[in-house]
C-alpha positions in Angstrom: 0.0 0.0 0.0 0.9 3.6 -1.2 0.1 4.4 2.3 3.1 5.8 5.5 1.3 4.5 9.1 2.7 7.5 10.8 1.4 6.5 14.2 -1.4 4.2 16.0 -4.5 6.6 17.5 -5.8 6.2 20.7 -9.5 4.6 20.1 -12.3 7.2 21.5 -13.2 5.0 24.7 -9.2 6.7 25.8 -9.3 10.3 24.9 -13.3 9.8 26.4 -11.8 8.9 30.1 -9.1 11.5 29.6 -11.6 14.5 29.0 -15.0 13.1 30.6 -18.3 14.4 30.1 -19.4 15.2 34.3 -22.8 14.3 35.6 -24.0 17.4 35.8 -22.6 18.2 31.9 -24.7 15.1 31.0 -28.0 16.1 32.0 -27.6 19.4 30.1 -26.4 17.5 27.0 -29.5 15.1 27.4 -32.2 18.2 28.3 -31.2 20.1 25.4 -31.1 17.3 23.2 -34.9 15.9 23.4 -35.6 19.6 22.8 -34.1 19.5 19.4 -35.5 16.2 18.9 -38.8 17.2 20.1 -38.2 20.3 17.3 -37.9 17.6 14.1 -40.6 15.2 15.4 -42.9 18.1 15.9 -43.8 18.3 18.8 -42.3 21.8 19.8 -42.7 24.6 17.2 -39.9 26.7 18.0 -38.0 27.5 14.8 -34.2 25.4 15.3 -31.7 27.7 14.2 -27.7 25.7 13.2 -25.6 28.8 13.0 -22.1 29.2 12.8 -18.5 29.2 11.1 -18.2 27.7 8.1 -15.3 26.1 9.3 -14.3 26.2 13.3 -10.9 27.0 13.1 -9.7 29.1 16.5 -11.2 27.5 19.3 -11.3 31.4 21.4 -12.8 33.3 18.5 -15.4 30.4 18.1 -16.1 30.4 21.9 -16.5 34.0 22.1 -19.0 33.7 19.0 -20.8 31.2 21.0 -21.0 33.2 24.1 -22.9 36.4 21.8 -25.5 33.9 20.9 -26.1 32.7 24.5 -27.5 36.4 24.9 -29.4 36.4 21.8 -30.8 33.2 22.9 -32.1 34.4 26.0 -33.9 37.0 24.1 -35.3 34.6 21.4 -35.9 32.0 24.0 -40.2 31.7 23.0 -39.5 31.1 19.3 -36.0 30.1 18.4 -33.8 27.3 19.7 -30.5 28.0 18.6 -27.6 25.1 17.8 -24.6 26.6 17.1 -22.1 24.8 14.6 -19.2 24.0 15.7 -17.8 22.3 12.2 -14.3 20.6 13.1 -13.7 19.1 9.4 -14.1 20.9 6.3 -15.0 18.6 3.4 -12.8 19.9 0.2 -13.9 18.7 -3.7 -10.2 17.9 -4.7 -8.7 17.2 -1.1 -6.5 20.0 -1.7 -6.6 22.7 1.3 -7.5 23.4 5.0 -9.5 20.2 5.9 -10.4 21.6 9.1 -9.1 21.5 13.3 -9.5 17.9 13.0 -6.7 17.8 11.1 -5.1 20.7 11.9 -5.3 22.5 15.6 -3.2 25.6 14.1 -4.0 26.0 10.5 -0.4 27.7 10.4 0.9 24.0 11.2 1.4 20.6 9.8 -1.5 18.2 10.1 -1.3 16.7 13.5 -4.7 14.7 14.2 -4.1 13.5 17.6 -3.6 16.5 18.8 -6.5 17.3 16.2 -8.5 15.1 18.0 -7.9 16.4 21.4 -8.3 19.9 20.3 -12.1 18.7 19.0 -13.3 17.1 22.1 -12.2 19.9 24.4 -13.6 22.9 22.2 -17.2 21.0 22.0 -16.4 20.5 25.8 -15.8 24.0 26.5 -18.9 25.2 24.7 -20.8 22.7 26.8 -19.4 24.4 29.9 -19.5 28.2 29.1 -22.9 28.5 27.5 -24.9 25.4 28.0 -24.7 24.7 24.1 -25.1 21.5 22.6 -23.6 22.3 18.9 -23.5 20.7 15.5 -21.1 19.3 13.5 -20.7 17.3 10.3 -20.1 13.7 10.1 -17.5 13.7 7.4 -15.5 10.8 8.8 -17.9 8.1 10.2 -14.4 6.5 12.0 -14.3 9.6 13.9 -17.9 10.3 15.0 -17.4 8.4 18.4 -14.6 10.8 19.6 -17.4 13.6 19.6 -20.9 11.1 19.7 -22.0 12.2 23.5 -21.2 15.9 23.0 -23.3 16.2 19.9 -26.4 18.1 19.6 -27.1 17.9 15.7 -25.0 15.7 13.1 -25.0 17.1 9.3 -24.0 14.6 6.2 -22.3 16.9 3.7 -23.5 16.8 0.1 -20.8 14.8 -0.8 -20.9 12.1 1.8 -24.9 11.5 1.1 -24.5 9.2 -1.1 -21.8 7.1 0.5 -22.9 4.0 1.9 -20.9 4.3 5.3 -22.2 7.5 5.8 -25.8 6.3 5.6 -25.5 2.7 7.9 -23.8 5.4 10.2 -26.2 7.7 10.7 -28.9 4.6 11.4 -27.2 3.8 14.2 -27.3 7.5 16.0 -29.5 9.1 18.6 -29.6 12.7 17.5 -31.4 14.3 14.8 -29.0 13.5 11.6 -29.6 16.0 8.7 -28.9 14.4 5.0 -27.8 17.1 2.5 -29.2 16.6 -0.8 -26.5 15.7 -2.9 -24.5 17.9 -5.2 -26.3 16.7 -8.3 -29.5 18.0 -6.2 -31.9 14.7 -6.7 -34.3 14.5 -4.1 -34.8 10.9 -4.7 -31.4 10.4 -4.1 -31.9 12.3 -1.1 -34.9 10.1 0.0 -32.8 6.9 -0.3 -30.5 8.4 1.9 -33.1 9.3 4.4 -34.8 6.1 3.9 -31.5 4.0 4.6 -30.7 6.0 8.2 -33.8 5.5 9.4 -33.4 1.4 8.7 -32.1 -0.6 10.9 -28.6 -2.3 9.4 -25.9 -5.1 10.0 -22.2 -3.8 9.1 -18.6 -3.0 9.8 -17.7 -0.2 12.2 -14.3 0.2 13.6 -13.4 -3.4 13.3 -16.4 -4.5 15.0 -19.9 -6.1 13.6 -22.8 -3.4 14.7 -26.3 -3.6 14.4 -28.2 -0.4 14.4 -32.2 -0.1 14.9 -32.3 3.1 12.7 -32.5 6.5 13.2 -36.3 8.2 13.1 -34.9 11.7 13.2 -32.8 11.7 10.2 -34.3 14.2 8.1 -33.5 16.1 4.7 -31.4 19.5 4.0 -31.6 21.3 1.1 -28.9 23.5 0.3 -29.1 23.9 -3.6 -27.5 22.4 -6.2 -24.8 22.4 -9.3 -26.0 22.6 -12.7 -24.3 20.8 -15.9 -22.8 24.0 -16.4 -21.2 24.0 -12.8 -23.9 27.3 -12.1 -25.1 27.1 -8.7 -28.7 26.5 -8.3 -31.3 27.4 -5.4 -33.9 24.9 -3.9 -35.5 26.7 -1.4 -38.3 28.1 -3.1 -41.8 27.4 -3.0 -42.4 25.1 -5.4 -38.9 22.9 -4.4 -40.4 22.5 -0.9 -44.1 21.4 -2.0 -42.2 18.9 -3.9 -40.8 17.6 -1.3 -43.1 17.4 0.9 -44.5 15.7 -1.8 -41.9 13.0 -1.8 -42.0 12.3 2.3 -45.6 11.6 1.8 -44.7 8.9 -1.2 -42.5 7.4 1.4 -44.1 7.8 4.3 -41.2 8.2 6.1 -41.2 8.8 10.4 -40.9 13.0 11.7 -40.9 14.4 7.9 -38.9 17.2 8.3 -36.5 19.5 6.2 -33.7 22.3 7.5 -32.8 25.2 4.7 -29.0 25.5 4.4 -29.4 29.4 3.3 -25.4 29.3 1.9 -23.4 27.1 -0.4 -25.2 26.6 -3.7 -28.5 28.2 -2.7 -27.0 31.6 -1.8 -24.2 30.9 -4.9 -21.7 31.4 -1.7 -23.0 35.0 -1.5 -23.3 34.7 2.3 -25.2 38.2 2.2 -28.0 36.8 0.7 -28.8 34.7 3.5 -31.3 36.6 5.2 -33.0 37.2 1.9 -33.5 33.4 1.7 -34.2 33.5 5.4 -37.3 35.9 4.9 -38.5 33.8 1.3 -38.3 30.6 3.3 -40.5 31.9 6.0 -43.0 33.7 4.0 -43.4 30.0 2.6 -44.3 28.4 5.3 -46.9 31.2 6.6 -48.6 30.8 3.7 -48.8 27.0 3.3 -49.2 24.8 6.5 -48.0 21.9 5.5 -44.8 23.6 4.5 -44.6 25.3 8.1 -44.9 21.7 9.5 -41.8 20.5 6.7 -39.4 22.8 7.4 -38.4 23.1 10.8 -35.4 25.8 11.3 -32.4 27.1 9.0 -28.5 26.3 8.7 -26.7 29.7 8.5 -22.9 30.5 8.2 -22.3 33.4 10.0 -18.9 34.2 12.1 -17.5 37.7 14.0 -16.3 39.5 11.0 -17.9 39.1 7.6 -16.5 37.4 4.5 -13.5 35.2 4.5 -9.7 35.7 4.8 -6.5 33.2 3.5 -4.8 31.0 6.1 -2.5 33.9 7.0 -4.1 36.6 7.3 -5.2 36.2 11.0 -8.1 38.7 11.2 -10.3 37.4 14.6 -13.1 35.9 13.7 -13.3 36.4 10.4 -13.4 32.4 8.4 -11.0 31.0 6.5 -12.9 28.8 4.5 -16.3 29.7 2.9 -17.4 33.5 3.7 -20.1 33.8 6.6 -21.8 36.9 7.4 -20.8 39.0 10.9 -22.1 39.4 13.8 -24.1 42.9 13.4 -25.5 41.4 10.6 -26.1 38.1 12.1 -28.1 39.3 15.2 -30.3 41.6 13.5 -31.2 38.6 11.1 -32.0 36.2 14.4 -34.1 39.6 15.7 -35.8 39.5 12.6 -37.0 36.1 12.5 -38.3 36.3 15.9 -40.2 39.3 15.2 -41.9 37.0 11.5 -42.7 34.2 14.0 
């Protein structure tokens, strides 16, 4: 094999013990996790709102973001329930470029995923601990789920990931609400196969062991636009693209039907600025159809400290160094805003 086995990883069970999750921590995590679960099932119409860096890159900037939404929270507490993203890997088209603190702790620095790993666990930790957040993050490596599983909140499958088989047994065997990105290609009934195999119960391979999972009732879909032929980016949050998908959960009948609206990437065309835009189009949808109210259950928003995006060494605080998000002026006048529609 082409391949240099640079060292042996300590399996999640170790770096669990070494930075535990305390009783009291636990019973947080669990609280605020039947509330988002409560959210996609339907039985709790507050509006669930995944917002953050496109990429967690500086564990203090991101904490410090976190802490400005625990005070917009308390404000929004009646309507919006707020899981902030806390996205440790970035998922890259070529493999070429920042893949994310997983990898690298300092972006400045070689890839060191031990320490990567470490650095994960104890910023999802210290979010716990300083604002009583459960956060999100994607599931781009199913291997490495268990080193974050009992800190999680919300698990996203990138666009893609959707269609990989791994990704799909893995997310069966979860106990948070997983959200399945429609695939690049934007095919929703690829997208239903994907939410119709995490919510199966399956026999496979995970981590050198044979698993069996019962299936996952709270995997749900996310649309967040699509590519053209032509490479053109392509929007699927209007109207008509979320009557026809509620069309397709009824087809299927699928448990919790259920869809979050990823306002950047290809619906936005990466223009982060349009996001409330989308915000206020998605929302005038759902007042005027009911069934579309019940579908689509909250938003996934990237939004940092500073708007737009900077190179690796730039070093501007809280500013992303991946895809641009929007800032925070901007950010908590559109969370205001939403309140005030609901």
């Amino acid at each position: 094999m082409n391949m240099n086995f640079k060292c042996k990883l300590p399996i999640p069970a170790e770096v669990k013990s070494e930075y535990p999750v305390s009783e009291e921590l636990g019973k947080v995590i669990a609280e605020r996790n039947e509330k988002i679960a409560e959210i996609i099932r339907g039985d709790n119409d507050s509006l669930l709102l995944i917002i953050g860096p496109c990429s967690a890159d500086n564990e203090d900037s991101v904490i410090d973001y976190i802490c400005r939404l625990r005070e917009v929270q308390e404000k929004v507490n009646d309507k919006i329930f707020i899981v902030p993203r806390i996205y440790t890997n970035k998922p890259r088209t070529t493999g070429k470029g920042y893949k994310g603190m997983l990898h690298q702790p300092d972006p400045s620095q070689k890839p060191d995923m031990y320490k990567g790993i470490v650095a994960i666990r104890k910023m999802h930790l210290r979010a716990i601990q300083e604002t009583g957040f459960t956060c999100a993050d994607e599931m781009l490596y199913p291997e490495n789920h268990r080193y974050l599983n009992d800190l999680l909140g919300y698990v996203a499958v990138g666009a893609r990931s959707v269609e990989n088989q791994q990704h799909r047994l893995t997310a069966s065997g979860l106990n948070v609400p997983v959200g399945m990105k429609n695939p690049v290609s934007g095919s929703i009934p690829v997208l239903m196969n994907s939410i119709e195999a995490a919510q199966s119960g399956h026999t496979f391979l995970y981590r050198g062991w044979e698993v069996v999972t019962e299936g996952n009732p709270l995997a749900h879909a996310i649309l967040r636009g699509y590519e053209n032929h032509h490479s053109q980016s392509m929007p699927n949050y209007h109207y008509e693209n979320l009557q026809l998908l509620d069309q397709f959960y009824e087809a299927k009948g699928f448990s919790n039907p259920a869809a979050i609206i990823d306002t950047n990437h290809c619906n936005s065309g990466k223009r982060p600025f349009e996001q409330p835009r989308i915000v206020n189009e998605v929302l005038s949808s759902r007042r005027y159809d009911e069934k579309i109210r019940k579908l689509v259950k909250g938003f996934m928003i990237e939004s940092y400290i500073e708007d737009g995006n900077q190179s690796v060494d730039e070093h501007v605080y809280g500013k992303s160094i991946t895809d641009p998000c929007i800032g925070w002026e901007k950010t908590e006048k559109m969370i205001f805003d939403i309140a005030e529609k609901l």
